[in-house]
py3Dmol code that shows the C-alpha trace and the ligand (Angstrom):
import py3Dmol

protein = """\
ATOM      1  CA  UNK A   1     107.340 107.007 124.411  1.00  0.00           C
ATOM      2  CA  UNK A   2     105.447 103.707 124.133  1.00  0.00           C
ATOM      3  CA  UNK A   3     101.768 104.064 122.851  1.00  0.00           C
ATOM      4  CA  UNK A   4      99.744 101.946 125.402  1.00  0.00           C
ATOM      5  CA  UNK A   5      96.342 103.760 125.298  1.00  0.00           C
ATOM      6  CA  UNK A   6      94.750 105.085 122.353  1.00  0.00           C
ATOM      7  CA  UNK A   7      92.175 107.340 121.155  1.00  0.00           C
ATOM      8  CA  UNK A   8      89.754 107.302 118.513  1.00  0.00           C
ATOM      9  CA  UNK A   9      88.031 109.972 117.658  1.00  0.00           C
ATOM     10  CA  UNK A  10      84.498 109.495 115.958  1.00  0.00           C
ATOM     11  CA  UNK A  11      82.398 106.475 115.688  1.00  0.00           C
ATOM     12  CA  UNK A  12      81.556 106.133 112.435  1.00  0.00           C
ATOM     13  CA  UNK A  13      82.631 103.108 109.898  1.00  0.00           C
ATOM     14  CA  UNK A  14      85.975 104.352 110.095  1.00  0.00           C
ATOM     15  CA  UNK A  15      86.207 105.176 113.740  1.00  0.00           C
ATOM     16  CA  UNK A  16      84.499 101.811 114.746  1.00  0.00           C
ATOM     17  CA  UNK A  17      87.432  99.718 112.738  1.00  0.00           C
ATOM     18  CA  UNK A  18      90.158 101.437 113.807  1.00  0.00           C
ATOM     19  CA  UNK A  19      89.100 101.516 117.035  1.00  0.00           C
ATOM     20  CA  UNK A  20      88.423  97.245 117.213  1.00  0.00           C
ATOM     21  CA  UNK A  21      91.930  96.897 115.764  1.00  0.00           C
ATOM     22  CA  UNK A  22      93.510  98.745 117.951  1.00  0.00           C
ATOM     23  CA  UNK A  23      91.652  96.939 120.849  1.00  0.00           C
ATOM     24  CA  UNK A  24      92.476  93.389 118.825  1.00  0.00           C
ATOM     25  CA  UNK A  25      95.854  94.040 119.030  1.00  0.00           C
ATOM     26  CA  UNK A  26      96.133  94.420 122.819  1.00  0.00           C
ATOM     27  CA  UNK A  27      95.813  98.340 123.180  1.00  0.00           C
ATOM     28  CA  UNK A  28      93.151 100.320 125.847  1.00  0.00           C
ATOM     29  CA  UNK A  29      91.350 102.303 123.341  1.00  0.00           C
ATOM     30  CA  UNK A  30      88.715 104.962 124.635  1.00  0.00           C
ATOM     31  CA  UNK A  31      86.492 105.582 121.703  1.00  0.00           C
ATOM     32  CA  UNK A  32      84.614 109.478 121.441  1.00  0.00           C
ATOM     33  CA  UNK A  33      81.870 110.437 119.367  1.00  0.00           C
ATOM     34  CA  UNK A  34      79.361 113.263 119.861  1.00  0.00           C
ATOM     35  CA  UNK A  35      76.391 111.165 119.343  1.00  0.00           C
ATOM     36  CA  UNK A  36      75.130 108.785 121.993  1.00  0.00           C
ATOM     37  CA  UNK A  37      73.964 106.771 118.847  1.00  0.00           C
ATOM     38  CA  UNK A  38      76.964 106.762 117.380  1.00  0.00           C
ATOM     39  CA  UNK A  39      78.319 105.302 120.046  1.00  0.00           C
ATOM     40  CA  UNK A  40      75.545 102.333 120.603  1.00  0.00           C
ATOM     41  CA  UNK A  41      76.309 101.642 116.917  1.00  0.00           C
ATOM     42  CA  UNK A  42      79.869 101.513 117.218  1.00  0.00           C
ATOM     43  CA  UNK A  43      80.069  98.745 119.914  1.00  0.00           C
ATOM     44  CA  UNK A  44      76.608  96.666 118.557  1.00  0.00           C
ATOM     45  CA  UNK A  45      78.965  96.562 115.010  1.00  0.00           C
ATOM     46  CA  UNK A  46      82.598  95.587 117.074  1.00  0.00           C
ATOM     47  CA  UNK A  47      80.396  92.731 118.936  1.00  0.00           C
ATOM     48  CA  UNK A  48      78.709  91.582 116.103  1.00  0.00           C
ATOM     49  CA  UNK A  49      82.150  91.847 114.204  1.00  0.00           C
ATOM     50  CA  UNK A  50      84.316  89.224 116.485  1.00  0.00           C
ATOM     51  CA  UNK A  51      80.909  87.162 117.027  1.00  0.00           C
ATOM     52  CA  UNK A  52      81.507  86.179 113.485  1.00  0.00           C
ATOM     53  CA  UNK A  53      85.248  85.987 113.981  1.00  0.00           C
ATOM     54  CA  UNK A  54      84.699  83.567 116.358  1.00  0.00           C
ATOM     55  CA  UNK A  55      82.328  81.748 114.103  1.00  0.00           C
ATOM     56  CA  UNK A  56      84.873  81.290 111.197  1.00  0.00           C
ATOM     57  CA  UNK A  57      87.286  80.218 114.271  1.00  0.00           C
ATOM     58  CA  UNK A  58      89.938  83.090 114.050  1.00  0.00           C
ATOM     59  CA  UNK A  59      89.463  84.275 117.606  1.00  0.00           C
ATOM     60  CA  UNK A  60      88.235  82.336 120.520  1.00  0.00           C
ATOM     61  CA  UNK A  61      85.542  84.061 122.970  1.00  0.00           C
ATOM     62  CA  UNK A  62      88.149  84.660 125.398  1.00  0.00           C
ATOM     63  CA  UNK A  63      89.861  86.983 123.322  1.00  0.00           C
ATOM     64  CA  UNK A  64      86.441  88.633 122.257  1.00  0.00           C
ATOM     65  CA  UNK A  65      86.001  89.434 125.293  1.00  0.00           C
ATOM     66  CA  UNK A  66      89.468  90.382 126.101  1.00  0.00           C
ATOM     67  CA  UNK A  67      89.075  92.833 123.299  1.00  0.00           C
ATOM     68  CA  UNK A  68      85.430  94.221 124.413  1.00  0.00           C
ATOM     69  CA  UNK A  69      87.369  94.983 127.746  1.00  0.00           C
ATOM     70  CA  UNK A  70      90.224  97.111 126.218  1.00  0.00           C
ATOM     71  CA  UNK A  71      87.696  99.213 124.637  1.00  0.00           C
ATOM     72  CA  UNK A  72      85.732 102.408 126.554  1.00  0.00           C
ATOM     73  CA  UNK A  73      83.105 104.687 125.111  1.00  0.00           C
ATOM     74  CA  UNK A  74      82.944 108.472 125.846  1.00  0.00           C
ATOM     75  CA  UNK A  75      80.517 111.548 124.819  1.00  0.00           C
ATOM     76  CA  UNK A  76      83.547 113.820 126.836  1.00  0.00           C
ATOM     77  CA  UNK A  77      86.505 114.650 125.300  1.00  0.00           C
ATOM     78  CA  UNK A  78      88.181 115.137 128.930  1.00  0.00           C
ATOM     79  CA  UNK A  79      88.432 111.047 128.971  1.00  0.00           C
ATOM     80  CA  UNK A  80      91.037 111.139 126.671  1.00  0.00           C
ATOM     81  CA  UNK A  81      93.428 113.319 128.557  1.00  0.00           C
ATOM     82  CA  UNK A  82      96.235 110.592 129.437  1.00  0.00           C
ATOM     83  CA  UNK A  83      96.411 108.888 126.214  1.00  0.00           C
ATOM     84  CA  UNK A  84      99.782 108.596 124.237  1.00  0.00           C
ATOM     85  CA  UNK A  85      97.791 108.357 120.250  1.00  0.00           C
ATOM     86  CA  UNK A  86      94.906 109.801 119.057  1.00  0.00           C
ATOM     87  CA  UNK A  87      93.933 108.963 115.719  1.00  0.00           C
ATOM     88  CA  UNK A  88      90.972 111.453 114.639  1.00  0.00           C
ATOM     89  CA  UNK A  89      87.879 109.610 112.559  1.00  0.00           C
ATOM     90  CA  UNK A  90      85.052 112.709 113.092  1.00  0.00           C
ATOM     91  CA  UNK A  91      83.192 113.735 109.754  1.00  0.00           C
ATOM     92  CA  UNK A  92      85.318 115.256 106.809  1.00  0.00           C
ATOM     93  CA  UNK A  93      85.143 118.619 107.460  1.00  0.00           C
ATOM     94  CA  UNK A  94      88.317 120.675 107.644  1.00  0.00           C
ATOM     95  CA  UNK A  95      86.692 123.240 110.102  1.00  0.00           C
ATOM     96  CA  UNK A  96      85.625 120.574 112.179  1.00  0.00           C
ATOM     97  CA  UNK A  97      89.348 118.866 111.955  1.00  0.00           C
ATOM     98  CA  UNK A  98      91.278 122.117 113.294  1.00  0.00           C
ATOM     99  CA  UNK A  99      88.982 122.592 116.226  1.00  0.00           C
ATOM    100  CA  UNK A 100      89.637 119.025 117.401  1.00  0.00           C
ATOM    101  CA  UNK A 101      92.870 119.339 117.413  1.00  0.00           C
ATOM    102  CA  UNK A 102      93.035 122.797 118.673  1.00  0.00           C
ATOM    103  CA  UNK A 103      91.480 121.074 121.758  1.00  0.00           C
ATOM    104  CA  UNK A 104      93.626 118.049 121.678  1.00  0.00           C
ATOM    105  CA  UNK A 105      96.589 119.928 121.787  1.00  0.00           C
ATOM    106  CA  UNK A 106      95.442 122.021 125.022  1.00  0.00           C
ATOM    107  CA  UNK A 107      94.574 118.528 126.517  1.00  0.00           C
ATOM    108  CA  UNK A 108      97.072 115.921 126.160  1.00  0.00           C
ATOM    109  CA  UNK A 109     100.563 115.393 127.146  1.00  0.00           C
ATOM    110  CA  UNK A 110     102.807 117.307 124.637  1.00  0.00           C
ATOM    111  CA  UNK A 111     104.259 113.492 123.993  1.00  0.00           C
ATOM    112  CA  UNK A 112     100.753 112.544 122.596  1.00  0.00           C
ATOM    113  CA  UNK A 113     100.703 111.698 118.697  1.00  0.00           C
ATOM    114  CA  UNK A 114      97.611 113.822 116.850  1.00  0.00           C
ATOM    115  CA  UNK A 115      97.530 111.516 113.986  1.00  0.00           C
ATOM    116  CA  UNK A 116      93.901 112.017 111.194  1.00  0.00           C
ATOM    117  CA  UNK A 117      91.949 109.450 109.502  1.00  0.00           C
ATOM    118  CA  UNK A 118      91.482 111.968 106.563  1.00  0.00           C
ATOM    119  CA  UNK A 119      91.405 110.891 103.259  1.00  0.00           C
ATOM    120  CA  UNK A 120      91.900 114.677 102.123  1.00  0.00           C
ATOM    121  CA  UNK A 121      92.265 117.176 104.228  1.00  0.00           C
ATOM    122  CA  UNK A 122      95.912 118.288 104.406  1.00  0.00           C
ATOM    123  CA  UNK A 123      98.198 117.167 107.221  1.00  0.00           C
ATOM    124  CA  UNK A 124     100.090 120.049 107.231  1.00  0.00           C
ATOM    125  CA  UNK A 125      97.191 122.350 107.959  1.00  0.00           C
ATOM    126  CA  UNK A 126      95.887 119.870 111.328  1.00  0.00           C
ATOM    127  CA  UNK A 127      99.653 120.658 112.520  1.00  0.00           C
ATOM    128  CA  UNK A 128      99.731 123.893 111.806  1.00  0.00           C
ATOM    129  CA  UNK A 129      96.771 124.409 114.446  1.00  0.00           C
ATOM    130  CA  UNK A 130      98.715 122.856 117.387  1.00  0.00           C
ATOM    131  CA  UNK A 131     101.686 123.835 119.037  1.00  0.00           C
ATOM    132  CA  UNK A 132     103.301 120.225 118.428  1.00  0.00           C
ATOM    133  CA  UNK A 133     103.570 120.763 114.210  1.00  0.00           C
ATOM    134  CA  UNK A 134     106.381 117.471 114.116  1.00  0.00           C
ATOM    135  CA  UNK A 135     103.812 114.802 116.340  1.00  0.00           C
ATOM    136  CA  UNK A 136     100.802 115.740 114.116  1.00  0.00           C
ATOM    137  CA  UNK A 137     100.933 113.181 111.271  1.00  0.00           C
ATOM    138  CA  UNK A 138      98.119 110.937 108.882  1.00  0.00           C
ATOM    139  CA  UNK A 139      97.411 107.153 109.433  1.00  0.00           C
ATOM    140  CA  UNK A 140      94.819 106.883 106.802  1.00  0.00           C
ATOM    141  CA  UNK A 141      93.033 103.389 107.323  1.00  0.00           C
ATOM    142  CA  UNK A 142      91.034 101.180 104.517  1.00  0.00           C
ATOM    143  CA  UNK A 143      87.642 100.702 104.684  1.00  0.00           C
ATOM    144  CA  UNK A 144      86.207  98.010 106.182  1.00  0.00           C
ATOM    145  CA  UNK A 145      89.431  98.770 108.751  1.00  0.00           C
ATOM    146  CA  UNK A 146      89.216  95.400 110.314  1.00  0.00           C
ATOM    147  CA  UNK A 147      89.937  93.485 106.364  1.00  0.00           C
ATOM    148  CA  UNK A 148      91.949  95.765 104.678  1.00  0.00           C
ATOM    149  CA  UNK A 149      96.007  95.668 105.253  1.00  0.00           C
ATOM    150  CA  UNK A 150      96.665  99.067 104.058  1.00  0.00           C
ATOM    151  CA  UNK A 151      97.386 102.379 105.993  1.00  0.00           C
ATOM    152  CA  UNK A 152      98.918 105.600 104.239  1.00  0.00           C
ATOM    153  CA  UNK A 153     101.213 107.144 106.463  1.00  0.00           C
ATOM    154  CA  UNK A 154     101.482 110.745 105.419  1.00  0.00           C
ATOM    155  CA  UNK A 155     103.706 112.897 106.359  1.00  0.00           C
ATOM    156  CA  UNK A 156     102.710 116.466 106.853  1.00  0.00           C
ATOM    157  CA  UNK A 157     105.522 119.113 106.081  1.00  0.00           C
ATOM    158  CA  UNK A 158     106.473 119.374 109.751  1.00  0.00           C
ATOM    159  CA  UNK A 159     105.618 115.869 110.766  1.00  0.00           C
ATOM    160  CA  UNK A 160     109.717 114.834 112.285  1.00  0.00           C
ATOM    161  CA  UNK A 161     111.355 111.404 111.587  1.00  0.00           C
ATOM    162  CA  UNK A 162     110.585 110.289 115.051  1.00  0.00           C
ATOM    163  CA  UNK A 163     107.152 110.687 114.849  1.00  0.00           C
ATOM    164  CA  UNK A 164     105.958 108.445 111.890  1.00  0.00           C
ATOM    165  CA  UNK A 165     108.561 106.175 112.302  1.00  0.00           C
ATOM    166  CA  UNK A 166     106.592 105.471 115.263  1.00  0.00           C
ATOM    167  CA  UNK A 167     103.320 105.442 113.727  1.00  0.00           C
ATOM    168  CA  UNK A 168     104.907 103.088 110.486  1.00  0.00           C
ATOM    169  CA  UNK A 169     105.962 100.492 113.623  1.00  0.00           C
ATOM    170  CA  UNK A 170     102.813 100.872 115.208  1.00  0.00           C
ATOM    171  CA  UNK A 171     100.462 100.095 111.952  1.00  0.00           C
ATOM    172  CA  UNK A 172     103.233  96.656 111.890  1.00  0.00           C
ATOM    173  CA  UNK A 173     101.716  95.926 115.325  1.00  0.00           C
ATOM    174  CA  UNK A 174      98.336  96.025 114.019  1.00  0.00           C
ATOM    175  CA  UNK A 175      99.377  93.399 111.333  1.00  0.00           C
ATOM    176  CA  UNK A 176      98.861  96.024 108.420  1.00  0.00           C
ATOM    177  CA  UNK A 177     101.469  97.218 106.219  1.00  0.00           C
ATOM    178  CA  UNK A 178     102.183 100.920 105.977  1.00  0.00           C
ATOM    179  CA  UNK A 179     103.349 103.012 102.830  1.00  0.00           C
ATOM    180  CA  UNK A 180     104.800 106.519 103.241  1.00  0.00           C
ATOM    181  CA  UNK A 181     103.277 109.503 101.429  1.00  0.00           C
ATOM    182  CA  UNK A 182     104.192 113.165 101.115  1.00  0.00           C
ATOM    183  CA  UNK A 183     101.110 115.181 102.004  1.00  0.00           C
ATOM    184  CA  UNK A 184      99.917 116.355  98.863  1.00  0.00           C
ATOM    185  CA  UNK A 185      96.230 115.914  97.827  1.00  0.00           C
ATOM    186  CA  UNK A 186      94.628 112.703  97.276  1.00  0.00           C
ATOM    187  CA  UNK A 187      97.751 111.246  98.850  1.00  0.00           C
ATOM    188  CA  UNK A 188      98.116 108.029  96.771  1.00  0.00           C
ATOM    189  CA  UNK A 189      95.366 106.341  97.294  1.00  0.00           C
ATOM    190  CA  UNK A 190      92.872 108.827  96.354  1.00  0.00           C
ATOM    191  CA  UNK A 191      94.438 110.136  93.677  1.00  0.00           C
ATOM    192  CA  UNK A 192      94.122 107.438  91.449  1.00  0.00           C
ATOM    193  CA  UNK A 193      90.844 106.042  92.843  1.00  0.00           C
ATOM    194  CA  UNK A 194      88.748 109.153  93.303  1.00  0.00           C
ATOM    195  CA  UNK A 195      89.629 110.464  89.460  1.00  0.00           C
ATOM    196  CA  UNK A 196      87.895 107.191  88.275  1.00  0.00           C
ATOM    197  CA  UNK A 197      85.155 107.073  90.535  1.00  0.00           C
ATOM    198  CA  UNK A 198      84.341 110.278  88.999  1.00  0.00           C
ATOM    199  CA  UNK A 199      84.941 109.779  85.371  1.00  0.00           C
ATOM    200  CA  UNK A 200      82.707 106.648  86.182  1.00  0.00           C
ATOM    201  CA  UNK A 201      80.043 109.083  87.296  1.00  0.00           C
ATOM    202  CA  UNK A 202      80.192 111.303  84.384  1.00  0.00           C
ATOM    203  CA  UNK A 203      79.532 108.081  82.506  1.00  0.00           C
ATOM    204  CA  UNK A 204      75.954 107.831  83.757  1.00  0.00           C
ATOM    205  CA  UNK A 205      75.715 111.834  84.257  1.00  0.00           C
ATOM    206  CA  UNK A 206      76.489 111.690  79.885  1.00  0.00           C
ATOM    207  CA  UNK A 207      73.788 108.942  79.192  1.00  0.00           C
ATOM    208  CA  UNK A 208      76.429 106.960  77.995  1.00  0.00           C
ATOM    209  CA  UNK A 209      75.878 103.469  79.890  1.00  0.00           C
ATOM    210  CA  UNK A 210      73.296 102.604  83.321  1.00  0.00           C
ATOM    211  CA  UNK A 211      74.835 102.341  86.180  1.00  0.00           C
ATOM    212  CA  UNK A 212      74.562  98.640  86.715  1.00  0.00           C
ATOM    213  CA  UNK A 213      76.952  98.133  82.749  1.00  0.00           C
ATOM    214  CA  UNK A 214      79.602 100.947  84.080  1.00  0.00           C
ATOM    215  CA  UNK A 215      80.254  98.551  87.175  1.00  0.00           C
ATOM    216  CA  UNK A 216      80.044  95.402  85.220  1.00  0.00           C
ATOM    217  CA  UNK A 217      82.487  96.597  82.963  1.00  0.00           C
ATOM    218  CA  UNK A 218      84.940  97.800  85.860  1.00  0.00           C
ATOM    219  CA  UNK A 219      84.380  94.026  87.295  1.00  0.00           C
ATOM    220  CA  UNK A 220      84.765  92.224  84.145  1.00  0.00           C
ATOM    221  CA  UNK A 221      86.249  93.570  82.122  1.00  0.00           C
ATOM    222  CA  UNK A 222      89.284  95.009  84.386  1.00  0.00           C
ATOM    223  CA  UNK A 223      88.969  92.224  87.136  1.00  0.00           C
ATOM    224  CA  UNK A 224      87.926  94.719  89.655  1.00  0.00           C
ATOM    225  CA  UNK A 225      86.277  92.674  92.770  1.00  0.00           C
ATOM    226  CA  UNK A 226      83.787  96.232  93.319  1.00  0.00           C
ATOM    227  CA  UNK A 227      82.189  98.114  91.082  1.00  0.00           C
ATOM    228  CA  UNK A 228      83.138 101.950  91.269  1.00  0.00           C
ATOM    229  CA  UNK A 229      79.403 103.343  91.570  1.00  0.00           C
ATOM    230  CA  UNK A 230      79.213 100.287  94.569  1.00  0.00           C
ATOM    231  CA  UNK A 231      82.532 101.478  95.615  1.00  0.00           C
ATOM    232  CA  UNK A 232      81.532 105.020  95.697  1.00  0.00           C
ATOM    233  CA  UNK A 233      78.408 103.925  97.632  1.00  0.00           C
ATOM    234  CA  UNK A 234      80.183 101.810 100.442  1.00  0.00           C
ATOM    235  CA  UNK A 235      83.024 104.846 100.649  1.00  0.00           C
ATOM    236  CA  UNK A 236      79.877 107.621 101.306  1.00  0.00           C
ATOM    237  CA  UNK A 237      79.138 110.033  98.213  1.00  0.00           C
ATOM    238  CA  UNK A 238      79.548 112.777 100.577  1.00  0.00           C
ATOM    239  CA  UNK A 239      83.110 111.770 101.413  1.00  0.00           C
ATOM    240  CA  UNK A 240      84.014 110.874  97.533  1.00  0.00           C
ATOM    241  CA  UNK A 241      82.652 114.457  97.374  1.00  0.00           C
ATOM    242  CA  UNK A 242      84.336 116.237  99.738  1.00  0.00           C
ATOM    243  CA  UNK A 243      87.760 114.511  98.404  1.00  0.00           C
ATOM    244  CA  UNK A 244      87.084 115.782  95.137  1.00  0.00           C
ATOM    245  CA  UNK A 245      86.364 119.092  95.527  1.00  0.00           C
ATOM    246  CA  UNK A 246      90.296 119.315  98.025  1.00  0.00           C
ATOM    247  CA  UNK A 247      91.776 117.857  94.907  1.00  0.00           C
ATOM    248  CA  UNK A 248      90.478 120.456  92.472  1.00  0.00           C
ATOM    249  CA  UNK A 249      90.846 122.981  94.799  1.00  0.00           C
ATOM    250  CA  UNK A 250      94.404 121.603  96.051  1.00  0.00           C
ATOM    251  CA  UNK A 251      95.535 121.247  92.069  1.00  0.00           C
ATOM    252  CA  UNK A 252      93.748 123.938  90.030  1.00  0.00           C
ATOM    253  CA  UNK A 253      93.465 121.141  87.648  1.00  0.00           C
ATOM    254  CA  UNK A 254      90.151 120.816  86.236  1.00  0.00           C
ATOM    255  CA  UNK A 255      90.649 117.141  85.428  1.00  0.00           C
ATOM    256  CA  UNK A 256      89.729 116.475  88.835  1.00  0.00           C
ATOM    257  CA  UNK A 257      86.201 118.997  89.012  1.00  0.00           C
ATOM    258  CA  UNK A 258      83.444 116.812  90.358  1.00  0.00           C
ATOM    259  CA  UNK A 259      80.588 115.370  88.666  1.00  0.00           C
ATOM    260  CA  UNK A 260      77.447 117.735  88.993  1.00  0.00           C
ATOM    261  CA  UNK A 261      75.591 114.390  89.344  1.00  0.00           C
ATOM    262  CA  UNK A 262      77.580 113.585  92.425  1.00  0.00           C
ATOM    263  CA  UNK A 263      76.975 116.705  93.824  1.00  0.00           C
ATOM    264  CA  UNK A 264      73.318 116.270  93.145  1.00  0.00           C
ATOM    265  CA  UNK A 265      73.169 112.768  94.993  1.00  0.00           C
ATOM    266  CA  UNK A 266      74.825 114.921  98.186  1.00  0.00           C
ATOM    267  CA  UNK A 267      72.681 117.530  98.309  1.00  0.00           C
ATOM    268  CA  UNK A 268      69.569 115.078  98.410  1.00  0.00           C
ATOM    269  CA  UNK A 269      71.173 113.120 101.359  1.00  0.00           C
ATOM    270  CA  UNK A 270      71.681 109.927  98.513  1.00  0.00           C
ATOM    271  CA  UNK A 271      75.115 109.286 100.539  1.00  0.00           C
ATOM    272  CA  UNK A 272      75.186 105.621  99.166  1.00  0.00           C
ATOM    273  CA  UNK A 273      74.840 102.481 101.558  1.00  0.00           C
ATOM    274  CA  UNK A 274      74.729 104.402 104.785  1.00  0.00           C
ATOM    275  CA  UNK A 275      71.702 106.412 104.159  1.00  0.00           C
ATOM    276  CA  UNK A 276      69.834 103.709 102.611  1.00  0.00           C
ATOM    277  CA  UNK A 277      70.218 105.375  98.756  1.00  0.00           C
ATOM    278  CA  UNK A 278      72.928 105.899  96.876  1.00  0.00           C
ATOM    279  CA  UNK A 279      73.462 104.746  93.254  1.00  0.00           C
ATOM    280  CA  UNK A 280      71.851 101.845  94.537  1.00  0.00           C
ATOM    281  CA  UNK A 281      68.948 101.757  97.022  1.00  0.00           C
ATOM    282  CA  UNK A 282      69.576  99.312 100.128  1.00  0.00           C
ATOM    283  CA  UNK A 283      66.910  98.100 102.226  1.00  0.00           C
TER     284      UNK A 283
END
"""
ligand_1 = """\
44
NAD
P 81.010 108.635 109.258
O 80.063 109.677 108.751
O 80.632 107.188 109.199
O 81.394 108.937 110.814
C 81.768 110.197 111.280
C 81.495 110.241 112.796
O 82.044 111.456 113.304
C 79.998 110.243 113.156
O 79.743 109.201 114.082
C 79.780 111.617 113.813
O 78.844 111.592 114.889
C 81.188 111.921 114.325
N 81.472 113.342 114.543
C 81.196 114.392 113.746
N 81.688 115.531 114.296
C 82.303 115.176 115.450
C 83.027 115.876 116.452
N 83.211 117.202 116.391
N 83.521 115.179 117.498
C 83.359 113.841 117.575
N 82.683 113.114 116.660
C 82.165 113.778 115.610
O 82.383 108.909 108.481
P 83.550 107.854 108.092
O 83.241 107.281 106.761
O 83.812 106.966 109.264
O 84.783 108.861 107.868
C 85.494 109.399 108.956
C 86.831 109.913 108.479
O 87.565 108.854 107.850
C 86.761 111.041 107.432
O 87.806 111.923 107.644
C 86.933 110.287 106.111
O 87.460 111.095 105.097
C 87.941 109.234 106.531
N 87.976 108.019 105.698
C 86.815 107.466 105.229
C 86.877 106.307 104.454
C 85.617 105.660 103.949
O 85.698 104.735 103.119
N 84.436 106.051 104.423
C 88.115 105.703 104.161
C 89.293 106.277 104.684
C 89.200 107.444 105.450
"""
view = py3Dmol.view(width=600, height=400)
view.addModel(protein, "pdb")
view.setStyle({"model": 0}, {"cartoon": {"style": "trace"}})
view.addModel(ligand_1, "xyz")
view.setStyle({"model": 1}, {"stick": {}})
view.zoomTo()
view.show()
């Protein structure tokens, strides 16, 4: 089957990227979000994305407009019928995850790839709500999408050999480079990041150094180009959150129980840079 028209699900930070690199690289890509906003968002941030590509002179305005035209916006989930990928992008919430796909299944051609964005939620549950368990697999993008080279490919427990070979030849197409991982929590990525993104926290939560000295010392001291309370920020506290609490949950391990002080943040809506207040405040 060759993957000619794809669809992203949610249009988010996430959703938006993957979305413009799919488009970039010469795929229709219908892009769905609930929220009309969303939506607006989405394609104001692709424009203004290649607008500044153009400016540093690594696309002409031919093929930003060439890649405006490959990409559709949708409130209905109907629009996505015919396509042969979906990669899924919506909010991390695992309820929210196995509907989707519930539907997704119903909709599309049984040929269709159900891959998920998640950075937590396990593969093997997503496929275990479709009748298609071996095309259900994780492409789990970098943030920002459009800079980053990296995609985990996880496989779920029924994901077949077929399927993300496909999807490890398709993230070569987009000019990233893919790594394999075994669908356990955290996958790689996470794993190691998320524990010290934490412990980071607990640093502050303990009184034992200001936010501002615990990322200076990341930066300088370990030659870290982003502090981790800025990384936690730009990733979403609610998201570094959710991530947690799978791994603790997924492990039993209480070396991975989040911070209360990152749980406190959440519940006051202090995300990080996308709701204006994080461990910073952004104007
Ligand atoms: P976000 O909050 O920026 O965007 C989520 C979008 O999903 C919103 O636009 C929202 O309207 C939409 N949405 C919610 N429910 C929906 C539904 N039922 N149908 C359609 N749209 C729906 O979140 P994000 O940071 O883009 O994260 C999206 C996914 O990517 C999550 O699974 C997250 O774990 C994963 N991820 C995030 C990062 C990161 O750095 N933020 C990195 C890798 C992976």
């Amino acid at each position: 089957m060759t993957v000619r028209h794809v669809a992203v699900l949610g249009s988010g930070q996430m959703g938006s990227g993957i979305a413009q690199v799919f488009a970039q690289s010469g795929y229709e890509v219908t892009l769905y979000d609930l929220q009309k906003e969303a939506l607006n968002q989405s394609k104001k941030q692709i424009e203004r994305l290649l607008l500044r590509s153009i400016e540093k002179e690594r696309i002409t305005s031919a093929e930003k407009e060439a890649t405006m035209k490959r990409l559709q916006f949708t409130r209905e989930l109907s629009d996505l019928k015919h396509v042969n990928l979906v990669v899924e992008a919506v909010v991390e919430d695992e309820a929210v995850k196995v509907e989707l796909f519930k539907q997704l299944d119903d909709m599309t051609s049984e040929d269709t790839i159900l891959a998920s964005n998640t950075s937590s939620i396990p593969i093997t549950k997503l496929a275990a709500a479709t009748q298609r368990p071996e095309k259900v697999v994780g492409m789990h993008f970098m943030n920002p999408v459009p800079v980053m080279k990296l995609v985990e490919v996880i496989r779920g427990l029924q994901t077949d050999d077929r399927t993300y070979k496909k999807v490890f030849q398709l993230t070569k197409e987009l000019n990233k480079t893919a790594v394999l991982s075994m669908d356990f929590p955290g996958f790689i990525a996470n794993r190691i990041l998320m524990p010290m993104i934490n412990e980071a926290i607990f640093t502050v939560y303990e009184g034992v150094a200001s936010v501002e000295d615990v990322d200076t010392v990341m930066k300088l001291g370990m030659n870290h180009p982003m502090g981790p309370l800025t990384l936690a920020d730009f990733i979403g506290l609610d998201t570094c959150l959710s991530i947690m609490e799978v791994m603790y949950e997924g492990f039993g391990d209480s070396k991975y129980r989040p911070c209360p002080l990152l749980k406190q943040y959440v519940q006051a809506g202090w995300y990080g840079k996308k709701s204006g207040r994080g461990f910073y405040i952004y104007t």
